[in-house]
C-alpha positions in Angstrom: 7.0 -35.8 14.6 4.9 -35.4 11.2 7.9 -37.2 9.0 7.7 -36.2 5.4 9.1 -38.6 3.0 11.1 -37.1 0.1 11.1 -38.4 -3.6 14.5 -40.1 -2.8 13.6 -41.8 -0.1 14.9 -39.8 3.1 12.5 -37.8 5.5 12.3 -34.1 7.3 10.7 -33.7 10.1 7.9 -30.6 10.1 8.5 -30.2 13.9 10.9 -31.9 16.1 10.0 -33.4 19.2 13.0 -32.6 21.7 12.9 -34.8 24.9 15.5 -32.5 26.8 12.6 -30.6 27.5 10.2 -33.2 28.1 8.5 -34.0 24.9 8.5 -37.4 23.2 6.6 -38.8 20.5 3.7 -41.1 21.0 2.5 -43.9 19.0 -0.1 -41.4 17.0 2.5 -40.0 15.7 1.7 -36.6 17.7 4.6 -34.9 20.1 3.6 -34.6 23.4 5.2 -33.2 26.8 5.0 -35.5 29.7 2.1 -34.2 32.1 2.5 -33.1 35.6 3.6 -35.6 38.1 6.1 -37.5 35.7 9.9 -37.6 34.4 11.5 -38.4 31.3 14.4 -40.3 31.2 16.4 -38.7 28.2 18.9 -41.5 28.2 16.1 -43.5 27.6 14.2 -41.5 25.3 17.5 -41.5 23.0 17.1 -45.0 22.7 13.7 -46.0 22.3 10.9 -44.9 19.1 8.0 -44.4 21.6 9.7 -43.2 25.2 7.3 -43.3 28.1 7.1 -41.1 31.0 7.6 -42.7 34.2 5.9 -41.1 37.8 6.8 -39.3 40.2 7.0 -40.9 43.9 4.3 -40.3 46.1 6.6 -38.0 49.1 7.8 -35.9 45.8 5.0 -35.9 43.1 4.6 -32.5 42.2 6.0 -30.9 39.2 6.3 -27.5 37.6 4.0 -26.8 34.5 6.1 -27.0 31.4 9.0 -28.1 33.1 9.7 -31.8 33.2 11.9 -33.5 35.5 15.1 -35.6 34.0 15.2 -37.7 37.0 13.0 -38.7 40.1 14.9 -37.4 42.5 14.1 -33.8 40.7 10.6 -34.1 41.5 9.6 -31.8 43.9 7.7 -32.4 47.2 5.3 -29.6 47.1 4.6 -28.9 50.6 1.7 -31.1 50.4 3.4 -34.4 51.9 6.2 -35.1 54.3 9.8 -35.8 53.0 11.8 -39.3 54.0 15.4 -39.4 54.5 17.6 -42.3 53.4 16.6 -44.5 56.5 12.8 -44.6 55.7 12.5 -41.9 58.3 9.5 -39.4 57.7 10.8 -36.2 58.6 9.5 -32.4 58.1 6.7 -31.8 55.8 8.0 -30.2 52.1 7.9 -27.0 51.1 5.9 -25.2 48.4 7.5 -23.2 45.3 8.0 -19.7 46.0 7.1 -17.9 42.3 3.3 -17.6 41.6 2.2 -19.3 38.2 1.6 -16.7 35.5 0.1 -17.1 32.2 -2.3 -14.6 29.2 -4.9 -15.8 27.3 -5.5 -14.0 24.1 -9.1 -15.3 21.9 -10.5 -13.5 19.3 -14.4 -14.5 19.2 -16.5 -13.8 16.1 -20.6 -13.8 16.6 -22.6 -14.4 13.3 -26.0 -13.0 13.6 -27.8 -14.1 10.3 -29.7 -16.7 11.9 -30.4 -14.7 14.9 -31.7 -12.3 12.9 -33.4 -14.6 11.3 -35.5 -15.9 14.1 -36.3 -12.2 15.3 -37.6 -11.6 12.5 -40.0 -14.9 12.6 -41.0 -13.5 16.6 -41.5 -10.0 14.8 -43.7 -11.6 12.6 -45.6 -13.6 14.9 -46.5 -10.6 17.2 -47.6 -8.7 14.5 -50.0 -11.3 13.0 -51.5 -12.1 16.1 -51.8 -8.7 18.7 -51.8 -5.1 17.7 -49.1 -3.9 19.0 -50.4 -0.2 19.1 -53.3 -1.6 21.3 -51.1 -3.7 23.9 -50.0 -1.5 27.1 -48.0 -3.5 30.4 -50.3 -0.7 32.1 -53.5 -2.4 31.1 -53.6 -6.2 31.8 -57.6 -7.2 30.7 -57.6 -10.0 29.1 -53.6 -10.6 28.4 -52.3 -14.1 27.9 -48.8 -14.8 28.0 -48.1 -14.6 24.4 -49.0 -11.1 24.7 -47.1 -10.4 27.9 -43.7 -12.0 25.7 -44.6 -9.8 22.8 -44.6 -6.4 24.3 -41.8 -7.5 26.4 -39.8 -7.7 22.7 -41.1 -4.5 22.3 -39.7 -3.2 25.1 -36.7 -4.1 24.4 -36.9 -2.0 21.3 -37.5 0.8 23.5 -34.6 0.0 26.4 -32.5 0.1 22.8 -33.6 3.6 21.9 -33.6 4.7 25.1 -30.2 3.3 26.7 -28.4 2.2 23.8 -29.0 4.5 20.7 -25.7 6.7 21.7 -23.6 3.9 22.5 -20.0 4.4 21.4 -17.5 2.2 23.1 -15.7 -0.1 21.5 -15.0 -3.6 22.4 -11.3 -2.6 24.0 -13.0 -0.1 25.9 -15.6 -2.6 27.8 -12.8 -5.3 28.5 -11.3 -2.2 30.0 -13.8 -1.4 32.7 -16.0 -4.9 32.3 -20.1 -4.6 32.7 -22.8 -6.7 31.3 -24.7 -3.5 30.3 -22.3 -2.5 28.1 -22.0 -6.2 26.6 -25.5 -5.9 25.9 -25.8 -2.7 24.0 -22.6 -3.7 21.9 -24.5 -6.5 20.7 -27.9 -4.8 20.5 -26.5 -2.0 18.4 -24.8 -4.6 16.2 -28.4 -6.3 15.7 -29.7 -2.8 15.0 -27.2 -2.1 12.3 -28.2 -4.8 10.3 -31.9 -4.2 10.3 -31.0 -0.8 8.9 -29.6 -2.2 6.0 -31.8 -2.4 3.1 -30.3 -5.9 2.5 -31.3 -8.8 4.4 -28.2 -10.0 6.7 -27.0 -13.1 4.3 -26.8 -10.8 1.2 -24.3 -8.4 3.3 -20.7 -8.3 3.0 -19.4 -10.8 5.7 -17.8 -8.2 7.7 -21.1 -6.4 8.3 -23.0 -10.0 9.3 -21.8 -9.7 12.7 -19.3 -8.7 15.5 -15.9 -9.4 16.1 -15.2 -9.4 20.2 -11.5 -9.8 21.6 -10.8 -11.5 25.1 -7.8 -11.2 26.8 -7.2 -12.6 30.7 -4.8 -12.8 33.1 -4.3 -15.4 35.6 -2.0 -16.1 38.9 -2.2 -18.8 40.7 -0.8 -19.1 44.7 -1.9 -23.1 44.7 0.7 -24.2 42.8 -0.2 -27.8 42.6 -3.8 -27.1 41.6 -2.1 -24.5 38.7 0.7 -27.4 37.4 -2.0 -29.8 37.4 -5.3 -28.9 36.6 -5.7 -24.9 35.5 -2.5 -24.6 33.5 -2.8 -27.5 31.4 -6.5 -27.3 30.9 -6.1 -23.2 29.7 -3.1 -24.3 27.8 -5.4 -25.6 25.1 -7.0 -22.2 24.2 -4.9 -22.2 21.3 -6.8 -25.2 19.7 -10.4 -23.5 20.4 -10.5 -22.1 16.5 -10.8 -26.1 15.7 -13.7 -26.0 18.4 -17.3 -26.5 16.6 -20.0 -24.3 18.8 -23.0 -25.3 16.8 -22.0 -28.8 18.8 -23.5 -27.0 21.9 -26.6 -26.6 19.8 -26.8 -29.6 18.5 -26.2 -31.2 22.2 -28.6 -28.6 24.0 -31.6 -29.8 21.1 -30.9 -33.7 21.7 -31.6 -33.1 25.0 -34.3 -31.5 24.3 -35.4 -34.1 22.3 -35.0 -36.3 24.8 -36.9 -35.2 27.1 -39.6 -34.6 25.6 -39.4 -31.0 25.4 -38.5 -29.9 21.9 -41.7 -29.1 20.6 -42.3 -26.5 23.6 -45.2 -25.1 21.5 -47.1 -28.5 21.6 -46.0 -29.3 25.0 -47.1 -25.9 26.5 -49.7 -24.5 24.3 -47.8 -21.3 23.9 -47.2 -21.0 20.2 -44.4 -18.4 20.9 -42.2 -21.2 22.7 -40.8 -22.4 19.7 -39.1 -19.0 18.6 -37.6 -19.3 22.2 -36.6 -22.3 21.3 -34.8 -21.3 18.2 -33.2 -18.4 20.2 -31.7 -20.9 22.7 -30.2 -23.0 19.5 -29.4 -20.1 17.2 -27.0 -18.4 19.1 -24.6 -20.9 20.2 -24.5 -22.2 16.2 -23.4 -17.9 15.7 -20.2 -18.3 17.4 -16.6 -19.0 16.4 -13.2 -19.0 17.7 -10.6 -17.5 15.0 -7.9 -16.8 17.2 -6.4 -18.0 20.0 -3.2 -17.9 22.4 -1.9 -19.4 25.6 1.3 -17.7 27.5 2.8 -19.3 30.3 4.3 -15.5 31.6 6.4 -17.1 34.9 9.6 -16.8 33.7 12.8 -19.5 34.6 14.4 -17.1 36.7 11.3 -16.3 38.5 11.6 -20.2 39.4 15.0 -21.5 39.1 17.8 -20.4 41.1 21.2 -20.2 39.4 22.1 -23.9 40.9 19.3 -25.0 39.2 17.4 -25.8 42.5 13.7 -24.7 42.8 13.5 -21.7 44.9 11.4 -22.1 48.0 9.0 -20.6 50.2 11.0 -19.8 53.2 8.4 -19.2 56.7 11.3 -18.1 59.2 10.6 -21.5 61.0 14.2 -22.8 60.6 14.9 -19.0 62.6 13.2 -19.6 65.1 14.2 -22.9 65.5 17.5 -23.1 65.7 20.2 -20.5 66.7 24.2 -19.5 65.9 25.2 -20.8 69.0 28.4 -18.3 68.1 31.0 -17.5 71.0 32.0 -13.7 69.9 28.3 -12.2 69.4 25.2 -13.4 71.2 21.5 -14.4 69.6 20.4 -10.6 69.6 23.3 -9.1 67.2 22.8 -11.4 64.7 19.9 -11.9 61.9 18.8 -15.0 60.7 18.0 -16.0 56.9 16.6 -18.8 55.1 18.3 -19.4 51.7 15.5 -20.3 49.2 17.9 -21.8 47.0 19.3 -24.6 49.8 16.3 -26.0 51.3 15.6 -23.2 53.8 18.8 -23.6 55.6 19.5 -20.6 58.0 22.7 -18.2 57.7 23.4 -15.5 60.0 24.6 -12.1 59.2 26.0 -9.3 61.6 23.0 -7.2 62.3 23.3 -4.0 60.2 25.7 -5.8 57.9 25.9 -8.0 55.1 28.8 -9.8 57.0 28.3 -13.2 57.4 29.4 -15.4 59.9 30.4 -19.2 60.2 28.1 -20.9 63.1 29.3 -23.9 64.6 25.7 -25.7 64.6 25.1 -28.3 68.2 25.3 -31.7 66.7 21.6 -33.2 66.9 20.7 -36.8 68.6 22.2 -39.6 67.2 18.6 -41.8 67.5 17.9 -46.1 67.1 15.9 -46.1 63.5 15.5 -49.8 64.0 14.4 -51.3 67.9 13.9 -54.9 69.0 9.9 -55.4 68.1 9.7 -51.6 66.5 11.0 -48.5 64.2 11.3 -45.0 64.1 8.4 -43.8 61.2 8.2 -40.2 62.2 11.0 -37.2 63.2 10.3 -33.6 62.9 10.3 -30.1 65.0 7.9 -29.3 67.8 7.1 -28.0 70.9 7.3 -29.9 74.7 4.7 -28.9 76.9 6.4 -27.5 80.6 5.2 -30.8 82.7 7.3 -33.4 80.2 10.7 -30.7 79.5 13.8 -31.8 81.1 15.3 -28.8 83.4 16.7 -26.6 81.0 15.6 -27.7 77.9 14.2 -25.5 74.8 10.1 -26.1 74.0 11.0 -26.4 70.5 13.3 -29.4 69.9 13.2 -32.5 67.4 10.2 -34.9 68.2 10.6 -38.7 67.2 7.5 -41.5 66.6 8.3 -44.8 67.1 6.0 -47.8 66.4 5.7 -51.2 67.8 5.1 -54.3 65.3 1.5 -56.1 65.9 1.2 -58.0 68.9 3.5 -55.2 70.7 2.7 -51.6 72.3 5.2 -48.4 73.5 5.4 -48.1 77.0 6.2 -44.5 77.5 3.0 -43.3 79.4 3.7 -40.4 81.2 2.5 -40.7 84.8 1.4 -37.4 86.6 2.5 -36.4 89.5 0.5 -34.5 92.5 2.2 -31.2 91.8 0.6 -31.6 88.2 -3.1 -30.9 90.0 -3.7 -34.4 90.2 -4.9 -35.4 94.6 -4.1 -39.2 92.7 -1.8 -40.1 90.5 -2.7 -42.5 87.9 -1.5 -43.5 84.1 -5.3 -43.0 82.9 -6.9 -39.5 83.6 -10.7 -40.6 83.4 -10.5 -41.5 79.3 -7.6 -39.9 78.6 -3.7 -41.5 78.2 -1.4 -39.1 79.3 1.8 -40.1 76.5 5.6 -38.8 77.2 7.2 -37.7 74.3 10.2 -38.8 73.1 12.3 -35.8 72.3 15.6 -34.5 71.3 17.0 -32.5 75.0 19.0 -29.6 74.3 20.9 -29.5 77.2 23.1 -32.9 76.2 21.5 -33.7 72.8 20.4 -37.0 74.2 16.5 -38.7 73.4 14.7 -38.1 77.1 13.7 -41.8 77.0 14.9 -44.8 75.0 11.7 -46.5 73.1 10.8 -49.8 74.1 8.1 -52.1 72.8 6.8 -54.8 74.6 4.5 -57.7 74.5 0.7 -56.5 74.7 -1.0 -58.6 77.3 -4.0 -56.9 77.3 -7.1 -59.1 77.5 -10.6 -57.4 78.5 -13.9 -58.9 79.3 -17.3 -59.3 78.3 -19.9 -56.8 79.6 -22.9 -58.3 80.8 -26.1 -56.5 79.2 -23.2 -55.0 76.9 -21.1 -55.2 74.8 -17.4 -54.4 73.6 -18.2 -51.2 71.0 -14.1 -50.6 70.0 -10.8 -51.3 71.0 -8.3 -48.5 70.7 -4.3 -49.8 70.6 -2.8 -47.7 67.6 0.8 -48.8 67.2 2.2 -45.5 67.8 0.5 -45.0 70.8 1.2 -46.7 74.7 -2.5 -46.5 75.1 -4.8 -49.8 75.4 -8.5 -49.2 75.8 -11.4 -51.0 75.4 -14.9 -49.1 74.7 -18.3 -50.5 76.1 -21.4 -49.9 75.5 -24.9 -50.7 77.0 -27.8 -52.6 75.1 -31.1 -50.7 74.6 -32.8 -50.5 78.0 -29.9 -50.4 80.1 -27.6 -47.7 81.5 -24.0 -47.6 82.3 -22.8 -47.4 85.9 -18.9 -46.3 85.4 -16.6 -45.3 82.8 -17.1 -46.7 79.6 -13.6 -46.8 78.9 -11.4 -49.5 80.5 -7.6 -49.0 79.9 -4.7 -51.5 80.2 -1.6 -50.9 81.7 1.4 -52.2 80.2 1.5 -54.4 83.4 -1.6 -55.4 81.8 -3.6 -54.3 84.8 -7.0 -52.8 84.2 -9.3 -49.8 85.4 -12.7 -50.6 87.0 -15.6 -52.4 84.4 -18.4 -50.7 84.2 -22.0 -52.2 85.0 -24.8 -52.4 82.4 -28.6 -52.1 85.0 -31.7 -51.6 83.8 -33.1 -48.4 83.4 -35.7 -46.7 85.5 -36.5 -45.0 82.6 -37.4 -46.0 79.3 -38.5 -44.6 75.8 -41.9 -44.6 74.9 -42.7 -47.0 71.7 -45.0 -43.6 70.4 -45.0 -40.1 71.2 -47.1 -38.3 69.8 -46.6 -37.5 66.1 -43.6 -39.4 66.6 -42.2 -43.5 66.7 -39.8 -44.8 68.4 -36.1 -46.1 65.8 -33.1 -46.3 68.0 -31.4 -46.0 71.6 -28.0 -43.5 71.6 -25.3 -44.0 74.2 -22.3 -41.7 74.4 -19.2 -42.4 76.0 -20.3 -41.2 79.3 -23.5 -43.4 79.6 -25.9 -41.3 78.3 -28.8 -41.9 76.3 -30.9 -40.4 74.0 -33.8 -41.7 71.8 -34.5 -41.0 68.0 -38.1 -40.6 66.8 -39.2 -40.3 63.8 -42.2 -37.8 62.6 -45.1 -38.9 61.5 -48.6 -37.0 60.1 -46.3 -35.1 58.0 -44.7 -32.9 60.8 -40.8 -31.9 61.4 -38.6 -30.7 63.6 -37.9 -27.7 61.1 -36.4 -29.0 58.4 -35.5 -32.4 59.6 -38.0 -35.3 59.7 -36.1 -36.6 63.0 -35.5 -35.5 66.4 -33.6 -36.7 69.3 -35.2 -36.4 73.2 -33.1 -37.7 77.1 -35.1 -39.9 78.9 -37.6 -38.5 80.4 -39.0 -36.3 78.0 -42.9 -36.5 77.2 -42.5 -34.7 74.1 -40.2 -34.4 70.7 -40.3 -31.0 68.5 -42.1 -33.1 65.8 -44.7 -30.2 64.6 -46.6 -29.1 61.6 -44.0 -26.4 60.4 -47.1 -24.5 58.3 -50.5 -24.7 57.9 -51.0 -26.8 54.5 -52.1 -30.6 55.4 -49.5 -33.7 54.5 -52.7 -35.0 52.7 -55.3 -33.8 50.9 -57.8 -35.9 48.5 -56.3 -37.5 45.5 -53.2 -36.2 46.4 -50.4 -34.7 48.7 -48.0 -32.2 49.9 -45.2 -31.6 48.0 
């Protein structure tokens, strides 16, 4: 980057862009690293004048500030999606990084107070010109205007100064040591008050004495480490170019808007003559302020990250523990401990309790599972839990749970049907509007799936509702369930269940009936019209009114009321009328 041609024709370069950490030069002629969520091909980057960085997939998309991957497959899942294996299976959800991101912020900030000065001096002025300033008391309001009320409130602040501030000795290390705004205040108010005891006025001063020099230094640690690689981290990384930051652009911005809205002449616009020193308050003290100094750290160090395989280490959560066990013949469960290696994607080892010895255990070999089924797939396989009413005799709760799903046009047909010890005086596949679904799971007792997945054809075919109509149809693919929702028109109520569920025999539960109600919503209550009829799932209804006259219920300018009703909890929420002449409430 930067190339610097000599007199004989070859070229230096000021600063070398290295790709095997993950910088490459663009076509501004500027070095950049890749950002966060991409890789650099090196290979690549060897070959070409202008290397691009290429993404990361979306299952492993996250990346580690200033650390940029050399391949895909070193981009890191992040805990934030699941992982897929090498059949398109979507297994366990990722895990996180274990290290905290660390960083320091250094900034040196100088404040020029000539023009502040400057404009206190023109308030000074004003004041003085216009009240007598030995007359004036904040005990005594006959006859004050506002101007008044802003000037002695100036010279109170010449007395808070005398009063609070006169013996103030820390320095600016010793308020970023124990932070409060007080202290900020009096630092800069004793600053102004040293220049007005100069005999010269501030621009004739040495430049030193012109204003104050104020040193900021932070430190930050992030837990999110996606939101720290990708948004805080590389946005604070760019302290170090604040000295080529302008601040009177802040001025200049803060006055066009001003401007236009109308607003910048604030004497004209509010008849206060003293608005336009606030004005120039507002503007002058941006326009005072400079950054000469600034650095960015990134304090996390490799080893912090890395392990010495050069995996990432992990966040371990003992759920790989708890899942699985030794299974070892010499020493049982209890005289062993478990532990997740960070460096080896959580995998467990087992120790001899009270010992660092470890010992071999000869893991159960898992299901061997169909990815691919006539009219389906597997999508989904991860750990879980089986409630007691679906486990085999003898099988662990926490085993490996698969998802199949069925192409369009098919549906699973594993509904689990209850029995009548489950609570149930009749056994059905449909519990009111609920699909009881069994689980396909790993047992433990042969390491066999309970049931083999099979999709079949979906015959399903439901009905029109008379005075009705068909609201939704629920048939997810990964799901046995076939149900269509109903719902009544306005007027008319529902006599049954307003789900009506299919059986993979494609029998149905009962329709429901749409009559007309006995009762019916008003057109106008009072304060109140009629909008809309609500049904829920279970039939019933509710009608929405909206307030009128200016009333509410509280804040809302709705309310809902049941059948029935002769009133809604539209009411005048204070005494002030919606309407008065010429105008209205606001």
């Amino acid at each position: 980057a930067d190339p610097k041609i000599e007199s004989d024709g070859s070229f230096t370069c000021s600063k070398s862009c290295d790709s095997e950490n993950g910088y490459r030069l663009t076509r501004s002629g500027n070095c950049q690293q890749c950002p966060y969520g991409t890789w650099l091909d090196r290979e690549e980057s060897s070959g070409s004048t202008f290397p691009r960085c290429h993404s990361c997939s979306f299952s492993q998309s996250a990346t580690i500030f200033g650390h940029v991957p050399k391949s895909a497959d070193k981009c890191l899942n992040g805990g934030y999606s699941r992982t897929k294996n090498s059949d398109g299976v979507w297994t366990e959800w990722g895990r996180s990084i274990q290290a905290d991101m660390e960083f320091k912020v250094d900034a040196t900030v100088d404040m020029h107070l000539c023009e502040v000065m400057e404009v206190k001096e023109r308030f000074d002025n004003f004041c003085s010109d216009k009240f007598s300033m030995e007359k004036m008391s904040l005990d005594d309001f006959t006859d004050y205007d506002v101007e008044m009320l802003g000037c002695m409130v100036m010279e109170e602040f010449s007395e808070v100064y005398e009063h609070s501030c006169k013996n103030f000795e820390l320095s600016w290390s010793d308020i970023m040591d124990d932070f409060e705004w007080e202290d900020v205040a009096c630092f800069v108010a004793k600053g102004m008050h040293k220049i007005e005891e100069q005999d010269e006025t501030c621009e004739n001063l040495p430049d030193d004495d012109q204003g104050l020099e104020m040193n900021f230094e932070a430190y930050g640690s992030y837990y999110d480490r996606l939101w720290a690689s990708a948004f805080w981290l590389p946005l604070f990384s760019h302290v170090g170019k604040m000295d080529r930051f302008q601040t009177n652009v802040v001025s200049g911005t803060v006055e066009g808007v001003l401007r236009k809205l109308g607003m910048y002449e604030m004497s004209t616009l509010t008849g206060l003559e003293m608005m336009d020193h606030v004005r120039d308050m507002i503007l002058a003290v941006p326009r005072g302020l400079s950054v000469t100094e600034s650095t960015f750290e990134f304090t996390s160090i490799d080893e912090d990250i890395f392990c010495e395989n050069g995996n990432v280490k992990l966040a371990c959560y003992g759920d790989n523990c708890s899942d699985q066990k030794c299974n070892h013949g010499e020493y049982s469960e209890g005289q062993l401990n478990c532990n997740e290696d960070r460096c080896n994607d959580c995998k467990p080892t087992w120790t001899i309790e009270g010992s660092d010895t470890a010992v071999e255990c000869p893991m159960l070999p898992g299901c061997t599972v169909q990815n691919n089924i006539e009219n389906g797939r597997l999508i989904f396989s991860d750990r879980g839990y089986i409630n007691y009413d679906q486990r085999c005799e003898g099988c662990d709760s926490s085993t490996t749970i698969y998802t199949y799903i069925c192409d369009d046009g098919f549906r699973l047909d594993n509904i689990f049907k209850q029995s009548e010890s489950d609570g149930d005086e009749d056994p059905s596949y449909y519990d009111g509007d609920i699909c009881h679904v069994q689980k396909f799971y790993c047992k433990s007792t042969d390491n066999k799936i309970n049931q083999e997945p099979n999709c079949v054809k979906d015959t399903c075919q439901y009905d029109e509702l008379k005075n009705g109509f068909m609201r939704k149809i629920h048939a997810e693919r990964d799901s046995p369930c076939r149900c269509a929702e109903y719902k009544c028109n306005s007027g008319y109520e529902m006599e049954g269940e307003a789900l009506v569920c299919c059986s993979p025999e494609g029998t149905k539960t009962e329709m429901p009936k749409c009559v007309k109600a006995e009762c019916q919503f008003p057109k106008e209550m009072e304060n109140a019209k009629f909008i809309i009829e609500h049904h829920d799932r279970r039939g019933n209804r509710d009608g929405w009114y909206q307030c009128l006259h200016g009333t509410r219920d509280y804040d809302d300018v709705y309310d809902s009321v049941r059948c029935g009703d002769e009133s809604t909890d539209c009411e005048n929420q204070n005494y002030c009328p919606a309407m008065i002449e010429n105008g209205y409430l606001m």
